[in-house]
N, C-alpha and C positions, 0 to 999 in steps of 0.2 A: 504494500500500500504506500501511494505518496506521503510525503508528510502532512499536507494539509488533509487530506483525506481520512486520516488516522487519526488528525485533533478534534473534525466533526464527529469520528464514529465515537470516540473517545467523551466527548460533549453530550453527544446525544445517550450514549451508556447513563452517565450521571445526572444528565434531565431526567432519564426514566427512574433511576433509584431513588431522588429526592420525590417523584411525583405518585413514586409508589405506596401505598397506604399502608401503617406500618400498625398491626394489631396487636394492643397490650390490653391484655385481658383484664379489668378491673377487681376482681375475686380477691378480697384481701384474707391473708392466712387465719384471720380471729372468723373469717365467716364458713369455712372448710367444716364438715364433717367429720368425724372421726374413721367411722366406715368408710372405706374406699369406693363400694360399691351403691352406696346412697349418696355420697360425694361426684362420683358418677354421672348416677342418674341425675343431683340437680344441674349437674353442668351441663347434661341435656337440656333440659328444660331451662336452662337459661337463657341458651342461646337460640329458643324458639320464643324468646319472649320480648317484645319489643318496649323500649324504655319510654314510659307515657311523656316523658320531659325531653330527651332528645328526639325523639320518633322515629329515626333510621339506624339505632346501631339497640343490639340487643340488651338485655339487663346484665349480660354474661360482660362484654365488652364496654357498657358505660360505667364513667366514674362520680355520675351525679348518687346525691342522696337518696333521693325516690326509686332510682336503680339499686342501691343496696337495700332498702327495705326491701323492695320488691326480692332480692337474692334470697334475703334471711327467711322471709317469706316462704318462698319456695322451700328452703329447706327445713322450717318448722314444717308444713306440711307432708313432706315426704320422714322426717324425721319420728311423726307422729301416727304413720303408719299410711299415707296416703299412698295411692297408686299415683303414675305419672297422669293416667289422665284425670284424679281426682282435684291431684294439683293444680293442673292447668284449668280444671271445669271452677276452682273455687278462685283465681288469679282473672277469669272472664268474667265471673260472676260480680268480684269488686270493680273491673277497670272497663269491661264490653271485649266486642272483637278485637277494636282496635288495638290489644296488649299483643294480640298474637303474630307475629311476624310474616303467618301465610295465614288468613285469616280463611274461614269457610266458606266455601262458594252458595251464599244464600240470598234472601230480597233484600236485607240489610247492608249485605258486602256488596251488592252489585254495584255502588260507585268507586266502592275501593278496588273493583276487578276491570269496569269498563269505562271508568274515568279520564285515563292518560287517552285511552282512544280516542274517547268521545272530545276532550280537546284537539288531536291531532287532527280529528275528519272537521270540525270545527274550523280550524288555524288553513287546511288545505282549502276549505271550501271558500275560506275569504278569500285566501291568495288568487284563485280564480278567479272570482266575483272580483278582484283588483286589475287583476292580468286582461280581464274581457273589457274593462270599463276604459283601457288605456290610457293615455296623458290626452289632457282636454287637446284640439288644434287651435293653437292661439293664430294663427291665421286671421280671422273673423274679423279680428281688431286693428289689421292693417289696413294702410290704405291701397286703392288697389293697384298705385305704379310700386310700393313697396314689396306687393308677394313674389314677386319672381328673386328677391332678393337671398 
């Protein structure tokens, strides 16, 4: 490779690592389990569970407050004899779908599944209705030795 060639690829390597999203799990050691296998399971269930305060990163991976209840949470319930889906039915029960990070395809969810479409066919259909309507012709306002101009 040239030199200059090697300092773009070289550039663009370390564009990509800095723009790489870097996940640090939030889970601090006092909130852990003793059990392996119930510590496990809530770190399953953590990361199916979306943080009501950030909204896109799970309870598993946020470092907000309301994500560590919600953790301890999880784990008093499983800790107390819950199954995962009792957990999760009594984590819906306080917060709705919205807690759940793939929420269930019902009449409730249907904006949270067909929503980003329903803007997209939305945003295409204006751009049409834009693209058909095209620039006015400012012509009209000329005089009429001026349009040949």
């Amino acid at each position: 490779m040239t030199s200059p060639l090697r300092h773009a690829v070289g550039a663009a390597l370390v564009l990509a690592m800095l723009m790489t999203p870097v996940v640090s799990l939030a889970v601090e050691p006092n909130e852990m389990l003793q059990d392996p296998t119930l510590e496990a399971r809530a770190e399953t269930l953590s990361k199916e569970l979306r943080c009501v305060v950030c909204q896109n990163q799970s309870i598993d991976a946020s470092s907000a407050p309301l994500a560590r209840d919600m953790r301890l949470l999880v784990r008093e319930r499983i800790a107390a004899g819950d199954t995962d889906v009792q957990a999760k039915a009594y984590l819906v029960e306080r917060y709705g779908n919205f807690v759940l990070l793939k929420p269930p395809f019902q009449a409730d969810t249907l904006l949270l599944w067909f929503g980003p479409l329903l803007i997209l066919v939305v945003a295409g259909v204006a751009l049409l209705m834009a693209a058909r309507t095209g620039a006015p012709d400012d012509t009209d306002d000329l005089a009429p030795d001026m349009e040949d101009l």
